[in-house]
GUKE-215454 format. One line per 4 residues: their letters; for each residue x, y, z of C-alpha. Coordinates in pm, 1 decimal. Layout:
% GUKE-215454
a	X:Y:Z  ...
//
This chain:
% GUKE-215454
xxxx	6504.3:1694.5:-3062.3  6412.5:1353.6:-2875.0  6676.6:1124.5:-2715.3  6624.0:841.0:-2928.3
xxxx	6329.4:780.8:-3128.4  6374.7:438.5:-3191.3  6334.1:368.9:-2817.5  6035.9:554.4:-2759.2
xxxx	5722.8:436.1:-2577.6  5512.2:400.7:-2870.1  5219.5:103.3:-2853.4  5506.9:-112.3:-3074.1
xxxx	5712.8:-124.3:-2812.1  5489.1:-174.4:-2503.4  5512.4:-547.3:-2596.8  5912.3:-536.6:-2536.3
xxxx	5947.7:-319.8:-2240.3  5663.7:-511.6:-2032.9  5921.1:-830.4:-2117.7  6189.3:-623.7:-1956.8
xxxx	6060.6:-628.5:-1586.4  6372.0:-518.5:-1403.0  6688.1:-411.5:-1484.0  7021.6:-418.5:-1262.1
xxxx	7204.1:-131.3:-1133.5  7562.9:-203.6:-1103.2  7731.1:-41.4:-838.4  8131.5:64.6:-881.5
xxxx	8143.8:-4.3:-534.9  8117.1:-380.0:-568.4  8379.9:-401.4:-798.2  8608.9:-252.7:-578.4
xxxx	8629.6:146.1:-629.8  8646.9:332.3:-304.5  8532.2:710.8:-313.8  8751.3:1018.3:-148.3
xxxx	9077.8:743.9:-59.1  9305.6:917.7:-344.1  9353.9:558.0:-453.9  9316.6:463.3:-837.1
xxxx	8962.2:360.4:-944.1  8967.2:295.2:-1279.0  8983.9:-102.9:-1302.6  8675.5:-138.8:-1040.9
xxxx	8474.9:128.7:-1249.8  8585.0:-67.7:-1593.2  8503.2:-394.6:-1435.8  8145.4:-269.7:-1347.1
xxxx	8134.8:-84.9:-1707.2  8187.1:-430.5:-1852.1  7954.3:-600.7:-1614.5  7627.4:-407.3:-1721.5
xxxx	7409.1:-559.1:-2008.6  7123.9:-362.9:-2204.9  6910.7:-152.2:-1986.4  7129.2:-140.2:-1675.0
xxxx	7252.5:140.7:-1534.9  7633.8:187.2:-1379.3  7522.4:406.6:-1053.4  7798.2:615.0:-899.7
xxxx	7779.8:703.7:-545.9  7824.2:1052.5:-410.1  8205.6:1136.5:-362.2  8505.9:1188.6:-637.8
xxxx	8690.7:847.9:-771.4  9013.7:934.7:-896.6  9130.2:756.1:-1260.9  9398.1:701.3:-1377.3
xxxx	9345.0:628.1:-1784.0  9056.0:585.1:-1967.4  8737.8:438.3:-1960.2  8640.6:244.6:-2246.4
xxxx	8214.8:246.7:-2263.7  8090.3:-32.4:-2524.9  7695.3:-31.8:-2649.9  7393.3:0.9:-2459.0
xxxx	7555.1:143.1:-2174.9  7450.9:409.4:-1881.4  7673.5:590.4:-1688.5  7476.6:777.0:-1413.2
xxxx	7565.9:1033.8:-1114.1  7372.6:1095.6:-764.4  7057.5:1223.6:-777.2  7127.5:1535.4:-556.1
xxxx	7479.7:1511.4:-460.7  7783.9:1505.1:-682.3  7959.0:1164.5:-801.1  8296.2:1335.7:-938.1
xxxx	8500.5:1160.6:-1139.0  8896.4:1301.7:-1207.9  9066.8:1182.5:-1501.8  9433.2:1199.9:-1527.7
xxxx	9548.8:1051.4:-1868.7  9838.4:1070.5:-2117.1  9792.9:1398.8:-2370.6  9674.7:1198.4:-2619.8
xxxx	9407.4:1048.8:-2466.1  9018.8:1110.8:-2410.9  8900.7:1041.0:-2044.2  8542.9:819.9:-2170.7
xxxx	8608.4:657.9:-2482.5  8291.1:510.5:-2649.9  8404.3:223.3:-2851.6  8079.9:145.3:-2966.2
xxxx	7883.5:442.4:-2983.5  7566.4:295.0:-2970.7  7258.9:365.5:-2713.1  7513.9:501.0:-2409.6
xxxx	7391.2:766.4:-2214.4  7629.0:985.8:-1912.6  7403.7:1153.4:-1701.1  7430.3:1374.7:-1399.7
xxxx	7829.3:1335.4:-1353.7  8100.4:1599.3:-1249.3  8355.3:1502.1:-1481.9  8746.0:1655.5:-1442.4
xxxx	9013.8:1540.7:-1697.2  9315.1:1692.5:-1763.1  9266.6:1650.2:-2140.8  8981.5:1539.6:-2363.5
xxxx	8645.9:1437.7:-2199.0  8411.6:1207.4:-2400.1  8490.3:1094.0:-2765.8  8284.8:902.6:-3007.1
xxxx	8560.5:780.5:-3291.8  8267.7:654.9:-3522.3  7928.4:698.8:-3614.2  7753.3:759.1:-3273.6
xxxx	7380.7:694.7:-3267.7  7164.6:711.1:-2982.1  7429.3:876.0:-2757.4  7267.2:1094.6:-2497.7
xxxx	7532.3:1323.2:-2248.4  7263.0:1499.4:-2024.9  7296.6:1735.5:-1729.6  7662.6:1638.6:-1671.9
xxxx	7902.0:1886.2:-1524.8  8232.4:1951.4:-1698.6  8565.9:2079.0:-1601.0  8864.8:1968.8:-1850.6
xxxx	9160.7:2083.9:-2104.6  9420.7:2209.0:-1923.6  9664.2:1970.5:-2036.9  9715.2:1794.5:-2363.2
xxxx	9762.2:1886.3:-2734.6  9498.6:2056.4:-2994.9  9187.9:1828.6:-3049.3  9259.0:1630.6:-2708.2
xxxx	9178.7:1947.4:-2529.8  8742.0:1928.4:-2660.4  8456.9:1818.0:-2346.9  8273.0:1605.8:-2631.0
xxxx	8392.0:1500.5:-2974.8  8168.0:1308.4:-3216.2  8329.5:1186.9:-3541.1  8222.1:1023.4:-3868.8
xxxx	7811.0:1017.1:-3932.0  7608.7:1052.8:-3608.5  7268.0:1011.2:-3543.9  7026.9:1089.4:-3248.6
xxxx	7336.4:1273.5:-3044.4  7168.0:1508.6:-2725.2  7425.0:1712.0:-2555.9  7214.6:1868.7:-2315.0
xxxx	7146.4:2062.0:-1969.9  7517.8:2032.3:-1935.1  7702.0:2291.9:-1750.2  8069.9:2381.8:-1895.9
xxxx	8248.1:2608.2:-1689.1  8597.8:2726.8:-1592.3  8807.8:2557.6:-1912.8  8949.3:2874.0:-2118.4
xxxx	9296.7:2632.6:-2149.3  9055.9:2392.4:-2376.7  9004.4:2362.3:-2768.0  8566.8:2395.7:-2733.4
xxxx	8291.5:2242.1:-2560.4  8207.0:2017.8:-2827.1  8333.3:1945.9:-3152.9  8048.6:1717.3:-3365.3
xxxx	8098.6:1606.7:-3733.2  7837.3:1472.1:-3988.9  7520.4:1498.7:-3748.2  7182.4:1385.3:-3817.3
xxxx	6896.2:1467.5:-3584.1  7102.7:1612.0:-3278.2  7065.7:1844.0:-3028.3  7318.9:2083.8:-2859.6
xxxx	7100.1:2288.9:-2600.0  6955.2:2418.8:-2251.0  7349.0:2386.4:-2173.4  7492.3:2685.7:-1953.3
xxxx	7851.5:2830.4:-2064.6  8127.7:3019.2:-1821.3  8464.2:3081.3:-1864.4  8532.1:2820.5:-2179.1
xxxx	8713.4:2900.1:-2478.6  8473.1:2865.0:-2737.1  8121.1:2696.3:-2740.3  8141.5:2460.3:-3024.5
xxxx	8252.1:2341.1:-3390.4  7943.4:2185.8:-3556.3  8010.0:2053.3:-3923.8  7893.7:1813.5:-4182.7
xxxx	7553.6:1835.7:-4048.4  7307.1:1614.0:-4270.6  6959.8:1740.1:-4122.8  6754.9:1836.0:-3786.8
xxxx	7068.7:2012.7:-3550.1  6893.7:2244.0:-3291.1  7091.6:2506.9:-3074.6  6827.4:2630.3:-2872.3
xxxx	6832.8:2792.5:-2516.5  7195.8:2817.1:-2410.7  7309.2:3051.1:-2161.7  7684.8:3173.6:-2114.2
xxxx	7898.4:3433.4:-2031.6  8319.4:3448.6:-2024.9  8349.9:3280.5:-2336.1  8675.2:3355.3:-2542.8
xxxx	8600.6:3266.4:-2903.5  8261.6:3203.8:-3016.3  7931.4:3132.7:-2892.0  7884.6:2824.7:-3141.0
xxxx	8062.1:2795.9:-3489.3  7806.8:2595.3:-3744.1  7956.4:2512.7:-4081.7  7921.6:2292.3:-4366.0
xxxx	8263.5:2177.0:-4548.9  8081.5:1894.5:-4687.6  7812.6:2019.4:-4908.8  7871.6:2267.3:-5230.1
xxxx	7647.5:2377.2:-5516.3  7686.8:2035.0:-5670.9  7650.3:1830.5:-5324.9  7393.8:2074.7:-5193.1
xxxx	7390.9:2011.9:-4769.7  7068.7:1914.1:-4588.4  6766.8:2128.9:-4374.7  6647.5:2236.8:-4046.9
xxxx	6954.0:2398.1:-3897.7  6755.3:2542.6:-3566.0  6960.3:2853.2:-3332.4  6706.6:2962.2:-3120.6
xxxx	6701.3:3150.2:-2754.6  6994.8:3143.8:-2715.5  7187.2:3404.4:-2476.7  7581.2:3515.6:-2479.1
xxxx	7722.6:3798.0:-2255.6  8046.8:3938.2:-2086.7  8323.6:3813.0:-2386.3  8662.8:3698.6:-2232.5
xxxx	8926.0:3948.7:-2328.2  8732.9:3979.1:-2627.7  8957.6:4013.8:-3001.9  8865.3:3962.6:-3386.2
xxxx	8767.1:3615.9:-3344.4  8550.8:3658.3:-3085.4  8177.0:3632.6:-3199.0  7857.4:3583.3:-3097.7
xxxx	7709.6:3326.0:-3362.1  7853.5:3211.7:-3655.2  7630.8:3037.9:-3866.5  7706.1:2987.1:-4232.5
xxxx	7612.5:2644.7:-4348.9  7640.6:2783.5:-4711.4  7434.3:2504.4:-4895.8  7164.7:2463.5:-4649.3
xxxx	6805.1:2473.1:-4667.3  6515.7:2578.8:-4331.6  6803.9:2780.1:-4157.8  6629.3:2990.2:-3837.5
xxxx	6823.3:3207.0:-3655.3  6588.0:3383.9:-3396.8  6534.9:3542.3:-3091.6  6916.1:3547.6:-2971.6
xxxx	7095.9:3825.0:-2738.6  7419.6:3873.5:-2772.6  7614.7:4136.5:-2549.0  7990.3:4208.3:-2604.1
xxxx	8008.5:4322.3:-2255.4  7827.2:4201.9:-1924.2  7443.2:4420.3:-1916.1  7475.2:4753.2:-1819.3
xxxx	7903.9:4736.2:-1848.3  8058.0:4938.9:-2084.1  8436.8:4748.1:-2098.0  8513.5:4383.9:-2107.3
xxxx	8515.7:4236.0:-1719.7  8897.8:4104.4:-1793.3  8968.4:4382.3:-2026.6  9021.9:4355.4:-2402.9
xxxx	9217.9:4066.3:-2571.0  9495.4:4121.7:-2862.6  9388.6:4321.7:-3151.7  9569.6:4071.9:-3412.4
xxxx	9654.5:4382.7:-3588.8  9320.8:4528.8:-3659.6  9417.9:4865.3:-3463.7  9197.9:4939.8:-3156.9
xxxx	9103.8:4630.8:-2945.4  8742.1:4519.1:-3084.1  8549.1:4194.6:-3141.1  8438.3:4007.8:-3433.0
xxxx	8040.3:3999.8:-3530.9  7739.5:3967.0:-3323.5  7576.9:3707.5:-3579.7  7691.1:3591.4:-3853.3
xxxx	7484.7:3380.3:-4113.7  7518.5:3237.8:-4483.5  7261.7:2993.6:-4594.8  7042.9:2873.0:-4915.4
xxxx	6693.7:2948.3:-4722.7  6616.5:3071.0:-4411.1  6509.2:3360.7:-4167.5  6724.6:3524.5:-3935.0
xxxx	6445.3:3679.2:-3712.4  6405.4:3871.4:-3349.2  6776.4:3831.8:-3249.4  6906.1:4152.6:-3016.4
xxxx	7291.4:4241.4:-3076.4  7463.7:4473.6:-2829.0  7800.5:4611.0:-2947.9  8073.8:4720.1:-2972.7
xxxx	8032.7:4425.5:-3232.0  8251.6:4529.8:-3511.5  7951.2:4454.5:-3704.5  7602.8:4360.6:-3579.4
xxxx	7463.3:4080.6:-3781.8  7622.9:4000.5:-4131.8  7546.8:3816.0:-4445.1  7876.9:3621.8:-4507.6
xxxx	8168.6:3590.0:-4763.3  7943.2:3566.2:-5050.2  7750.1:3194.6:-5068.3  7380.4:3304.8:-4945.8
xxxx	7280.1:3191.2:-5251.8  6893.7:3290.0:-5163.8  7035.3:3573.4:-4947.6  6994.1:3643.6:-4564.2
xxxx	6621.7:3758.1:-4477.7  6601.9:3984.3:-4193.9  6300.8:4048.5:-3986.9  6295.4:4254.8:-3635.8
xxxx	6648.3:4222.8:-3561.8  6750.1:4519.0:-3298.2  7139.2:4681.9:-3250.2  7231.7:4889.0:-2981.1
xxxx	7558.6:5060.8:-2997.2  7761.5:5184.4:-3209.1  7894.8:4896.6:-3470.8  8241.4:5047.1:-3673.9
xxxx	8126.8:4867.6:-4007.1  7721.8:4893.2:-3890.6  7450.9:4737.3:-3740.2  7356.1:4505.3:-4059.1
xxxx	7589.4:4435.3:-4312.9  7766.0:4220.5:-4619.2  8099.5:3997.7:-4561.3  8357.3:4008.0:-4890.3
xxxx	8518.1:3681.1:-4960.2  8674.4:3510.1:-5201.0  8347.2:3393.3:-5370.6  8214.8:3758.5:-5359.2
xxxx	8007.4:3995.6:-5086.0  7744.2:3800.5:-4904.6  7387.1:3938.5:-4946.3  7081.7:4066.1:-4713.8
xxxx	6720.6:4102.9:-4747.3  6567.2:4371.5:-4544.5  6171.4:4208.4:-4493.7  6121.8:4535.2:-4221.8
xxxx	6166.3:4568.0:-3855.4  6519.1:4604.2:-3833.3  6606.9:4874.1:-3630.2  7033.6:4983.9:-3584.4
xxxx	7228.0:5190.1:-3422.1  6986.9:5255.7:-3086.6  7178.0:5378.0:-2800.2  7326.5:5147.5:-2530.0
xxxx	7151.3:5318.8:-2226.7  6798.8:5188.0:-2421.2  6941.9:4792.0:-2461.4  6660.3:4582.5:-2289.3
xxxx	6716.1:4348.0:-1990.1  6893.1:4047.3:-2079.3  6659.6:3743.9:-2112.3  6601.5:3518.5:-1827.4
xxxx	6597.8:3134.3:-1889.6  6301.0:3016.5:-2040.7  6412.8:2640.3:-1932.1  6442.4:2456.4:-1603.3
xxxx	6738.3:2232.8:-1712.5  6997.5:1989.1:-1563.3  7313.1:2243.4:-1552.7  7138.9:2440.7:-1318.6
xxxx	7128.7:2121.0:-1069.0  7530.1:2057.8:-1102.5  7823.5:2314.7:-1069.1  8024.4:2450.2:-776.5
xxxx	8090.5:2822.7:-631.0  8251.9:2933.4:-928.4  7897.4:2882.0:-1140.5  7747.4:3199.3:-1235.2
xxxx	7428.5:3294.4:-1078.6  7166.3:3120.5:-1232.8  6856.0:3238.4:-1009.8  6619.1:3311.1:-1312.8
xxxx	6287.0:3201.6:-1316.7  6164.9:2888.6:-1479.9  5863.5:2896.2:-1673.4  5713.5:2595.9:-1820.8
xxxx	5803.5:2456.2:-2106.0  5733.7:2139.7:-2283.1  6073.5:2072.9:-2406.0  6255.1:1744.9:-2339.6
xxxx	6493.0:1885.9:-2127.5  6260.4:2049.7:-1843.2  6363.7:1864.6:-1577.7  6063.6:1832.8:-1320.2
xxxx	6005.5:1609.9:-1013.4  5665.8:1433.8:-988.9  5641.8:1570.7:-646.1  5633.8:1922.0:-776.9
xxxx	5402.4:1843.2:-1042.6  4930.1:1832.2:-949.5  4890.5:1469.3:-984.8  4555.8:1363.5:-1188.1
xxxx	4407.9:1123.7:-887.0  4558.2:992.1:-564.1  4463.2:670.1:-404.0  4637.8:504.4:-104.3
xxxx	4534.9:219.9:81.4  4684.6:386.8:439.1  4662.7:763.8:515.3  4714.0:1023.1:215.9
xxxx	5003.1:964.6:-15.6  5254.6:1195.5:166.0  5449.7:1501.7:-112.4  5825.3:1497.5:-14.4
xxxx	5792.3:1293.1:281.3  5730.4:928.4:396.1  5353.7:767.3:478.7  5313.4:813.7:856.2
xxxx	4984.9:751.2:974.7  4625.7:855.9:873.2  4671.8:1179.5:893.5  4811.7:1456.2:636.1
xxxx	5178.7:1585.1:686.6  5247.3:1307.2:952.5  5535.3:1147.1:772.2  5942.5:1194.3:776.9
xxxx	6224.2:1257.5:557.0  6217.2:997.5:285.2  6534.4:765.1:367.2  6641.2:474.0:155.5
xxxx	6922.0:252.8:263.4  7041.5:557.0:493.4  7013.5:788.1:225.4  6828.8:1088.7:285.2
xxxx	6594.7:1215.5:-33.6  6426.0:1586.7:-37.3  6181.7:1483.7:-315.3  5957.0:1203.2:-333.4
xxxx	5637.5:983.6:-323.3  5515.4:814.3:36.2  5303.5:539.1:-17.6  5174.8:256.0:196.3
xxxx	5010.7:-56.6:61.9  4794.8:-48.1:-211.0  4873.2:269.8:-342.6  4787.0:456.3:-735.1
xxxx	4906.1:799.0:-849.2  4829.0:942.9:-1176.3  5015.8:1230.9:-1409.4  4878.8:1354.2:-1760.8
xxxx	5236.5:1411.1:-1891.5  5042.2:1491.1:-2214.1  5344.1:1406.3:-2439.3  5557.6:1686.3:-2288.8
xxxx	5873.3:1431.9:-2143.1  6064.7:1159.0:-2285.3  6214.8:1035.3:-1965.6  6130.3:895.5:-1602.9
xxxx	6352.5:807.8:-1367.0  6285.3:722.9:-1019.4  6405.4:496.1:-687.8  6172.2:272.9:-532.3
xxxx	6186.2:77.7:-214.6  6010.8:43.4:153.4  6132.2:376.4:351.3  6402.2:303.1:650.7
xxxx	6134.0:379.5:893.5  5956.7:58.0:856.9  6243.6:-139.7:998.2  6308.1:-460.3:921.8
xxxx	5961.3:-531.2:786.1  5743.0:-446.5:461.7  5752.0:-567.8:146.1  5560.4:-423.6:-163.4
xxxx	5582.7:-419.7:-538.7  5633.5:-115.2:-752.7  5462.1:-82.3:-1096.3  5497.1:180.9:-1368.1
xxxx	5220.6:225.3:-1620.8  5200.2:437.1:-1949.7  4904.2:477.2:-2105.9  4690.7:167.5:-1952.2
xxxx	5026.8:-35.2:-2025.0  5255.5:-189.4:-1752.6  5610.1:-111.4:-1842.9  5772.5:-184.8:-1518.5
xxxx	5720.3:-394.0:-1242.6  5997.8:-434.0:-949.3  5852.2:-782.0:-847.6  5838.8:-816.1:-443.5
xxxx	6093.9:-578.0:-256.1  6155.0:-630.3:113.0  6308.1:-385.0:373.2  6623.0:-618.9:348.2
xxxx	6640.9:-542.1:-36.1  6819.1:-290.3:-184.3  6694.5:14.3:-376.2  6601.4:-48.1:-713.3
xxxx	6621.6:257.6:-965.5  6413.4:273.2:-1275.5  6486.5:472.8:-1623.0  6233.9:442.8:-1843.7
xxxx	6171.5:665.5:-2211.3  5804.0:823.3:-2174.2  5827.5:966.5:-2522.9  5433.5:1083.4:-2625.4
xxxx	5304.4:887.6:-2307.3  5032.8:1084.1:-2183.7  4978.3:914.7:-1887.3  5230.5:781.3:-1614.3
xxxx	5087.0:568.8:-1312.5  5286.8:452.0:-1067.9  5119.1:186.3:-834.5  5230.6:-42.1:-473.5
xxxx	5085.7:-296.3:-390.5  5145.5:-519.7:-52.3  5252.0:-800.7:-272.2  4999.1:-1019.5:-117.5
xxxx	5142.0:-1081.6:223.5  4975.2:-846.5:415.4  4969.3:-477.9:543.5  5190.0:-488.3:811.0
xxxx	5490.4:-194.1:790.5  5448.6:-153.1:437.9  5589.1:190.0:412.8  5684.4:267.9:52.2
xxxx	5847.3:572.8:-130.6  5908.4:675.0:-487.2  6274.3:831.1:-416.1  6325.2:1122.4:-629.0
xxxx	6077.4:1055.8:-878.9  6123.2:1244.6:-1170.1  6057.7:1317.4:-1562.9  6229.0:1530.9:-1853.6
//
C-alpha cells in the first residue's frame, strides 16, 4: 500500500515539484487559538484550516486546544501534530456529529495528532481519495448514538485511503475503530489496538485492502470484520484482500461475538490470510484478565472463532490460534465457492467444535481444503511466544500511561510505514564546509562531538542534522520510503546572525529549495513524497553572503 500514487516522485513529476519551491506552514496560533487556556479554539483552528492552499501544512503546537464543534477540512489539506510532543486536540460536539469532517475528501492527510471527541472522530461522507490518517493517537465514543460513536468512517467509493501507525486505545463505549465502505487500494495497518470495542467493519472493497501488522489486546468484539455485501455470484467482488502479521491477545470479557478475524468476502478472488496469532486470553493466562462476558445463551461463557474465512480463491496459511476459541479457524456459512485452503495453520487448546472446521448457513456448510501442515488440538503449556512487532511504526511514538507496553524490538523493514530518522540511519557520504556534520547535535567547531542540543526558535530537538555552510549528505533510501519530512533553519546558537539555504534532492533532481533563511526567520518544515527515490540529498549552502555564524540544522529529519 503507498499513500498516494499519483503524487509520487516519479521523473514525471520532478518537473512540478521543483516549480513548488516552498510551501507555507500555517500556524493555529496566528489565527488566534491559545493552547492549555480552557478557552474555545475552534474558529482560530478553522480560520487557519481555510487559510492553507495545496501543499501547506496546518502545524499544531505542543499543548491540547479545546473545540467546541467541528472542523470542516476541504481538499489538499494537512493537518499535522508536534514532532515529539503531543498537540491534543478535545472535541466536544452534539451526538450527531463527527469531530473532523472532510468535505472534500481529496489529498488531506492528519498526522501525528492526539485526538479526543466525545463522539465520532474523522468522517469522509463521499468518495475519499488520497486521504492519508497516519500515526495519530485516538481516544473517542463515549458519547453519542450508533455510527457517531466510529474513530474513522469512509463512505461511498474510496481510493488510496492509509489508516496507519495509529494507536487506538481506551474506547470500549465506541461502535469500532474504523468503519470503511467501497475501498480501492487502501491500507488499514502497523496500527496498535487496547481496550476498543471492535477493530473494524471493512465492506464493499473493490481491490488491493491490506491488514497487515496490527497489534492489540482488550478488544471486545473482533479483531477486524472484512465483508463483501456488494458482490454475489452474478456481480462477482474484486482481488487482493491481504491479512497478514497480524497479532490479537487478552479478549475483553470475551462472549459469542468475540473473534479473532473474520474474513469472508464470499465473491473474492487472491484472499491471504497468513501468519496471524490470535490468543483468547493474555500469553501464558488461562482466564480472561476482566473475566468472561455474557454467554447470549450459548451455556458456558466462551468466545466466537479464532479465524474465520469464506472466499472464491485464496490461502489461509501459517496463522497460530490459541483457544478456548469455540472453534479454531473455520470455513464459513457455505459461499467458499473454491473452498478454504489450509496450509501450516497450528491450534493449541482445546476448541468445543475443533481446531479446523465448517460453518452451516443458510446457503449450506462452508468447505476446507486440508493442503498438509495443519496441526490441532496441541496443548496450551506448548503455545509459542507471542510475536514481537516486526514494524517500527508511528503508534508506538504517541499514547499516554495507559498504552500497553510496546518495548519489542524493531527489525527492519521496508514497508511504508517504518518510521526512521535520518540521524539513525549510515549516510552514503558526508561533506561539510566547517567541522564534521554533527548526528543529533548542532555544528560546533572543527572538532567531532563539539556541538549542542539542536534548538530552533527555542525549541529543543533530540534528533537531527548540524551543518555549517556548504554542507551535502547523502542516503540510498533504495525505494524503501514514500515520505520525508524534516525542519530546517540556522540553530539558536548562532545568534542573531547566519543565513543559509536548504535544498532537497532525489535522485540528481532538486525538489526543494527553502531560498535564503536568516536567524531572524522562522522555521520552515518540509513534507515531501520520496516514493521509489533511491537517493535523498539534502544540501546548505551560505547563500552567497559569507561564512560567518552559519550554523544550520536539519530538525528532526525523518522518512517513512
Amino acid at each position: 500500500m503507498t499513500y498516494g500514487e499519483n503524487a509520487c516522485l516519479g521523473q514525471a513529476n520532478f518537473e512540478i515539484l521543483e516549480k513548488r519551491v516552498l510551501f507555507s506552514t500555517i500556524r493555529p496560533a496566528d489565527f488566534g487559538a491559545v493552547t492549555n487556556d480552557g478557552k474555545d479554539d475552534r474558529a482560530a483552528i478553522q480560520a487557519a484550516i481555510n487559510a492553507a492552499m495545496k501543499d501547506d501544512v496546518v502545524q499544531f503546537s505542543a499543548g491540547q486546544y479545546d473545540i467546541s464543534g467541528s472542523l470542516q477540512i476541504g481538499a489538499h489539506r494537512t493537518l499535522r501534530g508536534a514532532v515529539q510532543e503531543d498537540s491534543t486536540l478535545v472535541f466536544s460536539t452534539p451526538r450527531n456529529q463527527y469531530a473532523m469532517q472532510l468535505t472534500d475528501a481529496s489529498d488531506i492527510t492528519i498526522q501525528g495528532l492526539s485526538l479526543r471527541a466525545n463522539c465520532g472522530v474523522i468522517l469522509a461522507p463521499h468518495n475519499a481519495q488520497d486521504v492519508n490518517i497516519l500515526g495519530n493517537d485516538f481516544v473517542w465514543g463515549y458519547d453519542g448514538t450508533y455510527y457517531n460513536r466510529l474513530g474513522v468512517r469512509v463512505m461511498g467509493q474510496s481510493d488510496r485511503v492509509a489508516i496507519d501507525g495509529n494507536y487506538f486505545h481506551d474506547s470500549l463505549s465506541s461502535d469500532r475503530n474504523v468503519d470503511l465502505h467501497g475501498t480501492h487500494d487502501t491500507s488499514y495497518s502497523h496500527n496498535t489496538f487496547y481496550r476498543v470495542h471492535d477493530g473494524g467493519h471493512i465492506d464493499g472493497i473493490h481491490n488491493n485492502f491490506s491488514f497487515i501488522g496490527n497489534h492489540g489486546s482488550q478488544i471486545k468484539r473482533m479483531g477486524i470484520e472484512i465483508q463483501d455485501h456488494d458482490a454475489n455470484r452474478n456481480h462477482p467482488g474484486g482481488s487482493g484482500i491481504f491479512v497478514e502479521d497480524n497479532v490479537f491477545t487478552d479478549w475483553y470479557k470475551p462472549d459469542p461475538w468475540s473473534f479473532g478475524l473474520s474474513v469472508p468476502p464470499t465473491w473474492h478472488n487472491d484472499v491471504v490470510v497468513k501468519n496471524n496469532y490470535m490468543s483468547v486470553f493474555a500469553p501464558g493466562a488461562d482466564a480472561p484478565s476482566e473475566g468472561w462476558g455474557d454467554s447470549m445463551g450459548q451455556g458456558a461463557p466462551r468466545p466466537g472463532y479464532g479465524i474465520e474465512v469464506d472466499f472464491t480463491s485464496g490461502s489461509v496459511s501459517g496463522n497460530t490460534v490459541v483457544g478456548p476459541w469455540v472453534m479454531g479457524i473455520v470455513s464459513a456459512v457455505g459461499g467458499s465457492v473454491g473452498g478454504a485452503p489450509l496450509t501450516d495453520n497450528t491450534a493449541y487448546g482445546s476448541m468445543p467444535w475443533g481446531s479446523f472446521g465448517v460453518e452451516g448457513g443458510n446457503r449450506g456448510n462452508g468447505v476446507w481444503h486440508d493442503k498438509g501442515g495443519n496441526v490441532g488440538n496441541k496443548p496450551l503449556d506448548e503455545q509459542p511466544d507471542k510475536p514481537k512487532r516486526k514494524k517500527e511504526d508511528k503508534s508506538d511514538r504517541k499514547g499516554d500511561d495507559k498504552k500497553p507496553n510496546t518495548d519489542e524490538p524493531v527489525t527492519e523493514d521496508s514497508s511504508s510505514s517504518n518510521v526512521a530518522f535520518l540521524s539513525d540511519l549510515q549516510p552514503q557520504s558526508v561533506e561539510s564546509g566547517w567541522g564534521p556534520v554533527e548526528i543529533n547535535a548542532s555544528n560546533g567547531g572543527k572538532g567531532r562531538g563539539d556541538g549542542s542540543t539542536i534548538s530552533l526558535e527555542g525549541k529543543k530537538h533530540d534528533k537531527g542534522l548540524g551543518v555549517a555552510i556548504d554542507s551535502t549528505v547523502v542516503y540510498k533510501l533504495n525505494g524503501k520510503y514514500s515520505n520525508f519530512f524534516s525542519e530546517m533553519g540556522i540553530d539558536d546558537q548562532a545568534g542573531n546572525k547566519g543565513s543559509m539555504t536548504f535544498e532537497v534532492w532525489a535522485d540528481g533532481k532538486k525538489v526543494f529549495d527553502s531560498g535564503v533563511l536568516n536567524k531572524a526567520d522562522r522555521a520552515k518544515w518540509v513534507q515531501l513524497n520520496v516514493k521509489k527515490v533511491k537517493e535523498l540529498k539534502l544540501v546548505t549552502t551560505n547563500a552567497g553572503d559569507g561564512d560567518h555564524s552559519d550554523l544550520g540544522v536539519w530538525a528532526s529529519p525523518q522518512v517513512w
